[in-house]
N, C-alpha and C positions, 0 to 999 in steps of 0.2 A: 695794781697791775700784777704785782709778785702776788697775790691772793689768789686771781685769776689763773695764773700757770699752776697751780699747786694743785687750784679744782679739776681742772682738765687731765692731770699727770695722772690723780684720783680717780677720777671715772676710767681712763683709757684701764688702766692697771686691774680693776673691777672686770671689764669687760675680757680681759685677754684671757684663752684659755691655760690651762695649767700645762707646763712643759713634763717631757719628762725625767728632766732631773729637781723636778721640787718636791717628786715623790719621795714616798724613804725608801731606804733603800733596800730591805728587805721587798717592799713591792717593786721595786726596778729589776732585783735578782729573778723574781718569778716572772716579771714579765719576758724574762731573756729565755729562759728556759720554755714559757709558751710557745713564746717568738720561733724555736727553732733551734736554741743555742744546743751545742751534744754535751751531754751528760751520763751519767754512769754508763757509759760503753766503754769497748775496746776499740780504744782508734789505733792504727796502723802508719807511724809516720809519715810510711811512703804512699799515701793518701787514699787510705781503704777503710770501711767502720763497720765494725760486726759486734752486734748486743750477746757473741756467744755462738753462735751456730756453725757450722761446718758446710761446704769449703764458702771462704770469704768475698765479699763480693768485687766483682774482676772493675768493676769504678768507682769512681771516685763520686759519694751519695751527695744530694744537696746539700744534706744538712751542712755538710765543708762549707757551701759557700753561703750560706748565713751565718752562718756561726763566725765568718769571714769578716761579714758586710756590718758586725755587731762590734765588732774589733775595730774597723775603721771610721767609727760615730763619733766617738770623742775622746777624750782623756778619761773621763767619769768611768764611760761607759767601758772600754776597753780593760780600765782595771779593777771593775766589778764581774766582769764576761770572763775574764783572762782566769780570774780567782777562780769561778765554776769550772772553768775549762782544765784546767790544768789538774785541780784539785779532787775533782769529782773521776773523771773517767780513765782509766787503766791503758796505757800505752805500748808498743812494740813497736818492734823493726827486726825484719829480717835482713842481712847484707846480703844475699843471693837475691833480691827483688829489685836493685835500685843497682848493686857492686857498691856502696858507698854506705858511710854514715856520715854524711852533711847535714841533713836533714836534724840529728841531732844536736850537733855543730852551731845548727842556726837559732837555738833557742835562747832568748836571754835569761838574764843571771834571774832575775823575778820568777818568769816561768819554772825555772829549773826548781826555785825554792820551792815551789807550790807544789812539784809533784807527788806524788803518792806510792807512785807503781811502775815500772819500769822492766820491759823485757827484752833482750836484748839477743838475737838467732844468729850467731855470728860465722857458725859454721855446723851446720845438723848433717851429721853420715847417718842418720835412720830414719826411720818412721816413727810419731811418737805412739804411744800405745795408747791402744782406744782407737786407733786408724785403720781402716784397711790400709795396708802396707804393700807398695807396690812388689817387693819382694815376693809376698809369699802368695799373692795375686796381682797378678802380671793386668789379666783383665780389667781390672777395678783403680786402675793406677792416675786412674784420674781424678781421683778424692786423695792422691798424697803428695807432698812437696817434694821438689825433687830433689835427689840427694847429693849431697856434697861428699869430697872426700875429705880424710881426716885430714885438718890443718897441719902445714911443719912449717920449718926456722926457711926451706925452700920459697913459702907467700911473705915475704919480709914487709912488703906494701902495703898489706893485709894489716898483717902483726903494730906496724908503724900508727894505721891509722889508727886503731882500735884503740891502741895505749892514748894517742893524743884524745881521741876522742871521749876515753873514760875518765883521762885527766882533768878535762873540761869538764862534763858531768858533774863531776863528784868533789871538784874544790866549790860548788855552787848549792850542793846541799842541803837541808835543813837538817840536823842531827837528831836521829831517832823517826820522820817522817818518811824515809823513801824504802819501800820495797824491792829488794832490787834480784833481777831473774835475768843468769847470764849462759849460756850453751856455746858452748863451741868445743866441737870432737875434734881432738890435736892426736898426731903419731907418738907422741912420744914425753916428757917428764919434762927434758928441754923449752919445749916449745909451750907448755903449759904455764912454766914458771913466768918468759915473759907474759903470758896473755892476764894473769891475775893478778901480775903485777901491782896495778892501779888499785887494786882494792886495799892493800897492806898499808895506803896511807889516808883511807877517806874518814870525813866525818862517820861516828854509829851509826850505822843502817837499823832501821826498824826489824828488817829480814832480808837475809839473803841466800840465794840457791845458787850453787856454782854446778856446774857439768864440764866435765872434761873429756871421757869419751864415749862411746856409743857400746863398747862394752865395759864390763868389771875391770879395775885395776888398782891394786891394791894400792900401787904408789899413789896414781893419780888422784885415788878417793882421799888418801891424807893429804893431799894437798889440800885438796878440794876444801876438806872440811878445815884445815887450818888457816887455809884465808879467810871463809868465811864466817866461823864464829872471832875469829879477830876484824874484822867487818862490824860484826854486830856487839865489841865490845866484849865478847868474854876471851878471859884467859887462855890459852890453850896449852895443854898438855907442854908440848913442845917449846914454850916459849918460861916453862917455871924455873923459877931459883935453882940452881944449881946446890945450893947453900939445903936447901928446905929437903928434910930427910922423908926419902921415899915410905911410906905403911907396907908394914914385912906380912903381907898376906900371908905369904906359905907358913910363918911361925902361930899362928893360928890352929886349932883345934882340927881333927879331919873333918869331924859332924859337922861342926862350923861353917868349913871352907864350903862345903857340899852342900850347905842350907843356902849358902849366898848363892852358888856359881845355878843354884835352880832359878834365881832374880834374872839370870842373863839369856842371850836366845840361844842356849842350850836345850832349855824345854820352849818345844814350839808355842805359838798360842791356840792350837787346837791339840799339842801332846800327839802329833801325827806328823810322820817327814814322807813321803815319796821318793822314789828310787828307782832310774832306770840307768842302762848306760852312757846312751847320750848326754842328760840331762844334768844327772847324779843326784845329789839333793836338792830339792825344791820342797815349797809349799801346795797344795793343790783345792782353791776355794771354789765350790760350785758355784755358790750363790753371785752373782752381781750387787743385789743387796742385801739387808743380815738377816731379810724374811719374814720379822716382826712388824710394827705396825708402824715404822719409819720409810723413810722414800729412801733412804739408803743405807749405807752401813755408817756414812761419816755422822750423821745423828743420832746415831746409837749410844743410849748411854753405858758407860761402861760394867755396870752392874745388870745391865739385859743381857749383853753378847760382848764379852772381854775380850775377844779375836777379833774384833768389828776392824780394832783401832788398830791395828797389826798390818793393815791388806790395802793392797793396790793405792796407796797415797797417790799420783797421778791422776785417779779420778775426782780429786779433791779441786783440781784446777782446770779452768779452758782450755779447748786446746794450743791457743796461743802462745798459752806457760811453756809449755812444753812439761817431758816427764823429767823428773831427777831423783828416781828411785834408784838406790845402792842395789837391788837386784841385780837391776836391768844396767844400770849405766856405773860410770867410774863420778859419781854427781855426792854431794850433800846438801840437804834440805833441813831443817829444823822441823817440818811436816812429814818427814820418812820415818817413819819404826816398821817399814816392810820385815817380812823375818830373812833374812839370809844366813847359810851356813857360816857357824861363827869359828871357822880355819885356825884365827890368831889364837884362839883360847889352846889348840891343841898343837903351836909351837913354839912355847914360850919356853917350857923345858921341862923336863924325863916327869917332875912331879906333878905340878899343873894339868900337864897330859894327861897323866890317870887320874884325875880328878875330873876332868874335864870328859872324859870317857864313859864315867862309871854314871856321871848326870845324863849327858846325852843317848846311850842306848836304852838305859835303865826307865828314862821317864817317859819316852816317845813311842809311839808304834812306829814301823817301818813296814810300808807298805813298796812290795817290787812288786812295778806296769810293766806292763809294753812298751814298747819305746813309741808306736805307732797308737796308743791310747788303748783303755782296754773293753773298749765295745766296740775296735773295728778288726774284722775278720785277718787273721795271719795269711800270708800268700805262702809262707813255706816254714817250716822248723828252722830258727836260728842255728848256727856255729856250737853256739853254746847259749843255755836259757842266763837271763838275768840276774835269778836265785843263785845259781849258781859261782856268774863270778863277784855277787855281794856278798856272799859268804865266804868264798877263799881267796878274793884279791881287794875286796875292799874294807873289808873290817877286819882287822888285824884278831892272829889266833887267841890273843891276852884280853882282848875285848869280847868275843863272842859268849864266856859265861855271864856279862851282863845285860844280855838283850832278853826284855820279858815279854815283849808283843811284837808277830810277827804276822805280816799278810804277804801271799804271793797269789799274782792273776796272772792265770795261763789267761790266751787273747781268745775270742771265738775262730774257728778253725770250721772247715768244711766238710771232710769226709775221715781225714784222720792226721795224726799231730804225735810228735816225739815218738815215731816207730824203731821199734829195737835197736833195729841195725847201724839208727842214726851215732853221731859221736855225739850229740845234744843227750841223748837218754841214757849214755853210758856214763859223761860226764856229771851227770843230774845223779847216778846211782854211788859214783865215787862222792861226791860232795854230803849226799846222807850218811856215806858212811864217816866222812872226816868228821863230821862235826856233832855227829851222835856222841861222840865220849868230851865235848868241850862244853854246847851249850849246856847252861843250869837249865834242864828240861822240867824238874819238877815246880821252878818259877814260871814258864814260859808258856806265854799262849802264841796257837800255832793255830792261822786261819791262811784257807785255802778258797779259790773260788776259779770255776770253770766259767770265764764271763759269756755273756750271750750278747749278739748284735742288733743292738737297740738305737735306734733311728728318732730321734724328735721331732714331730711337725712334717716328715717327709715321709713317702712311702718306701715299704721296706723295700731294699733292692732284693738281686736271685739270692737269696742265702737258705740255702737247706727247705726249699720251697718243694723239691719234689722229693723228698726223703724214701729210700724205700725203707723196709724194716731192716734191709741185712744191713745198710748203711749205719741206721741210727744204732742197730746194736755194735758196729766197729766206734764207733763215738762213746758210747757206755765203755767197751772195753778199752779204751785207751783211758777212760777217769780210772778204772781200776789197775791197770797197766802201770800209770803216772804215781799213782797214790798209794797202793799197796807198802813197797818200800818203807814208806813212815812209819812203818809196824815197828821197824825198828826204834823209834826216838821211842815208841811207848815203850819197849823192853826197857830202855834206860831212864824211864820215871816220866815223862811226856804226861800231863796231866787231862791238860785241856785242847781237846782241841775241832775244830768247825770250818764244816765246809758248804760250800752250796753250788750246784751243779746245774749247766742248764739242762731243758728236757732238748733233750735233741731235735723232736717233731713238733717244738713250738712254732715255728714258720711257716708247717704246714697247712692247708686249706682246713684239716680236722682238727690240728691245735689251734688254729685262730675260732675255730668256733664254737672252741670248749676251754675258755681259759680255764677255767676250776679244776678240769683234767689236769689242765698245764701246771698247777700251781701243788696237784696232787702228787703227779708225776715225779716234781723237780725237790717236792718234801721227801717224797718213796727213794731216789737216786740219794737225799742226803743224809738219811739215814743208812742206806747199805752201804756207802762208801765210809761213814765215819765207823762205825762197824768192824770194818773191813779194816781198817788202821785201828781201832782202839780196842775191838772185844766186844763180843756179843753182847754183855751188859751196860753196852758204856750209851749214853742218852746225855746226850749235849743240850736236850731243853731245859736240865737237872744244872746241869754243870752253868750253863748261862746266866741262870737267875741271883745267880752268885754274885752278879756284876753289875753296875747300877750303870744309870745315863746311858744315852744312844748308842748303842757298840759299830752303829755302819761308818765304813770309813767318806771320806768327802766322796773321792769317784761313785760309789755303790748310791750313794742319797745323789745324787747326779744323777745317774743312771736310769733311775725310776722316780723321778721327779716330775712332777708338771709342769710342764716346759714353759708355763705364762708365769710360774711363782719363780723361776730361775734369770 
């Protein structure tokens, strides 16, 4: 009888088919992810899933409720689905979409181990870059999130949840596993200290990016960065021995000090600063990507294009990261080396400063714009030109013998620009003369450029489209008007110096259909005007070849570029 029941149990067990957990398990994982399960995306806790693309989508995708229904199969299955789930795709939450962070709240201690990536929109006052930004089109304001104001110590409910809920997070941790990405623009230094609180006691984070506000702030940004690389385990500055004796830089050699302080972003990474008044110093990159035979700049290797690694790090991430560029925000990233004006080097004290001086004018060209860009047409002569007040208010008198490359762009102008009588063209004649007996003019190269309005991909608008002749000669006479003057820096040793001018009647119906004319023209105007500043003998295509690599600044290779390679 018992022989019987064995044969039967045998057969029945032969014929049943195979479940799905007798499989292994690597073939159970892949059937999940056939099945449906989400993997490498950016899910959105408050129940949204985007592989990446802009704007997100406004429901909640199926794939949720498989991924759901795979979760509630069994024990097996739940924590083989849970492990892909958590561990594979990159997560966010913004508090303006829900008012709450439960949703985080709700995840158990397991999941939390598993995660990877973590991003956390806890209060955004801007647009992140790479957006159309409702600000500056009002029109398009429907591809940006909308904005919040800076957080203070006034949303305590806010502030309350945040702390519990980072607490939760981050005692659940796996150390060295989680990427963690946190934004929230605060009023104020106060209000900052509680919000990043939480992180001064978590396990090592693998990485972390902190943002504090939507603009620059000196405080803000050390904070920034001193939670966060104490986050990620290293030391900070702020936190060393007291005991541990400081390195006496300044007792160091001058060549020395000046060979290092060229390692820091005193020399930019293209050796180029822009300069207008609004702006003041910035960087100015044409390209989107570095032009070579990569898809962008961030796969550039560093021995192709060594300003690749310098530029727009924000582009490096979704938009769902958000930016946390030191440019633009009060933020640190371990992924930002953007260049920004490096202020601290030049007020540490009286000695530093001139060391810090003699690197930065000395290695860099300075290029004065427009404040409105320099291929869009001036509506009137400025108060006063930009050259003007970067020469006598913003580079101090003790600094101006070390500046060796210099560019100014007048804007494209319409009929006539900086007329006598203006206080712009009196102002501009006093500043030649201040600074004719300070800069080292026989170091210094002096470029000049009359820009012209150059339109990409669009058709030109009215700009000098009906040119008569008397008009375009008040246009010549005002490059010579402008530029004469500089006769003087040549009296006082001026060695080099290059201009390029546009032809006046390029916009018109006979310059459009003679470029060659045009290009005639615009060479004929650049030699009578350099001329006309340096001496009948003097030929700047002698003096140029003197000088190796690309001499056009970023704007000018802009400017005339092919608008499909930019």
């Amino acid at each position: 009888m018992h022989d019987r029941i064995h044969t039967i149990e045998t057969i029945h067990s032969k014929n049943t088919p195979p479940s799905l957990l007798s499989l292994p398990p690597v073939v159970r994982c892949q059937i999940y992810r056939d099945a449906g399960l989400i993997c490498d995306s950016d899910v959105d806790f408050n129940g949204r899933l985007n592989a990446g693309s802009w704007p997100p989508s406004a429901t909640p995708s199926t794939d949720f409720q498989i991924s759901y229904n795979l979760l509630l199969t069994c024990r097996t299955v739940y924590t083989e689905a849970s492990c892909i789930l958590y561990s594979t795709n990159t997560f966010f939450i913004r508090y303006n979409d829900a008012r709450s962070l439960e949703m985080l709240r709700n995840l158990t201690a397991d999941s939390i181990a598993l995660l990877t990536q973590l991003t956390v929109h806890l209060n955004v006052a801007s647009c992140e870059k790479g957006q159309v930004c409702c600000k500056a089109h009002p029109g398009k304001s429907s591809l940006c999130l909308k904005h919040d104001k800076p957080l203070g110590t006034s949303s305590p409910a806010i502030i309350s949840e945040w702390q519990n809920t980072a607490r939760y997070i981050l005692a659940r941790i796996e150390p060295f596993r989680l990427r963690m990405y946190f934004v929230c623009d605060v009023d104020g230094l106060e209000t900052a200290k509680y919000l990043v609180e939480p992180f001064r006691s978590t396990p090592t984070l693998a990485d972390c990016s902190i943002r504090l506000s939507e603009q620059p702030d000196p405080l803000l940004q050390d904070l920034a960065q001193e939670v966060a690389t104490q986050a990620m385990g290293y030391q900070h500055r702020s936190s060393l021995s007291q005991t541990q004796s400081a390195f006496r830089f300044l007792d160091l050699p001058r060549e020395l000090r000046l060979q290092i302080l060229e390692y820091t972003d005193l020399v930019t990474p293209l050796c180029e600063v822009e300069w207008n008044p609004e702006s003041n110093f910035y960087l100015h990159y044409y390209r989107t990507g570095c032009g070579g035979s990569f898809e962008g700049y961030l796969d550039c290797p560093v021995d192709f294009h060594r300003a690749c690694q310098f530029r727009n790090c924000w582009q490096a991430d979704p938009w769902h990261v958000g930016c946390f560029c030191r440019r633009y925000h009060a933020a640190f990233s371990s992924k930002c080396h953007c260049w920004s004006p490096p202020a601290s080097l030049f007020l540490i004290c009286k000695k530093l400063r001139e060391d810090a001086q003699a690197v930065f004018f000395a290695r860099n060209r300075f290029i004065i714009v427009p404040p409105r860009g320099c291929t869009s047409p001036a509506e009137s002569t400025p108060a006063r030109l930009g050259i003007s007040i970067f020469l006598t208010d913003i580079i101090p008198s003790q600094a101006l013998p070390l500046l060796r490359s210099m560019e100014i762009v007048f804007p494209p102008f319409y009929d006539d620009y900086l007329r006598p009588h203006e206080t712009a063209y009196q102002d501009w004649l006093q500043t030649i003369e201040h600074v004719s007996g300070l800069l080292n003019l026989p170091m210094l190269t002096l470029r000049v450029y009359m820009a012209d309005y150059i339109l990409h991909g669009e058709p030109v608008a009215d700009f000098r489209k009906t040119l008569t002749k008397e008009q375009g000669m008040t246009i010549v006479k005002m490059y010579a008007r402008t530029l004469r003057p500089l006769s003087k820096l040549r009296e006082n040793g001026l060695g080099q110096f290059f201009a390029r001018l546009a032809w006046p009647f390029a916009h018109t119906r006979f310059g459009l259909r003679n470029p060659t004319l045009a290009r005639e023209q615009s060479a004929y105007l650049r030699r009578l005007i350099e001329r006309l500043v340096m001496g009948d003998d003097y030929d700047s295509t002698v003096v140029q070849t003197k000088e190796s690599g690309n001499n056009d600044s970023q704007w000018l290779q802009e400017a005339y570029a092919d608008p499909m390679s930019s």
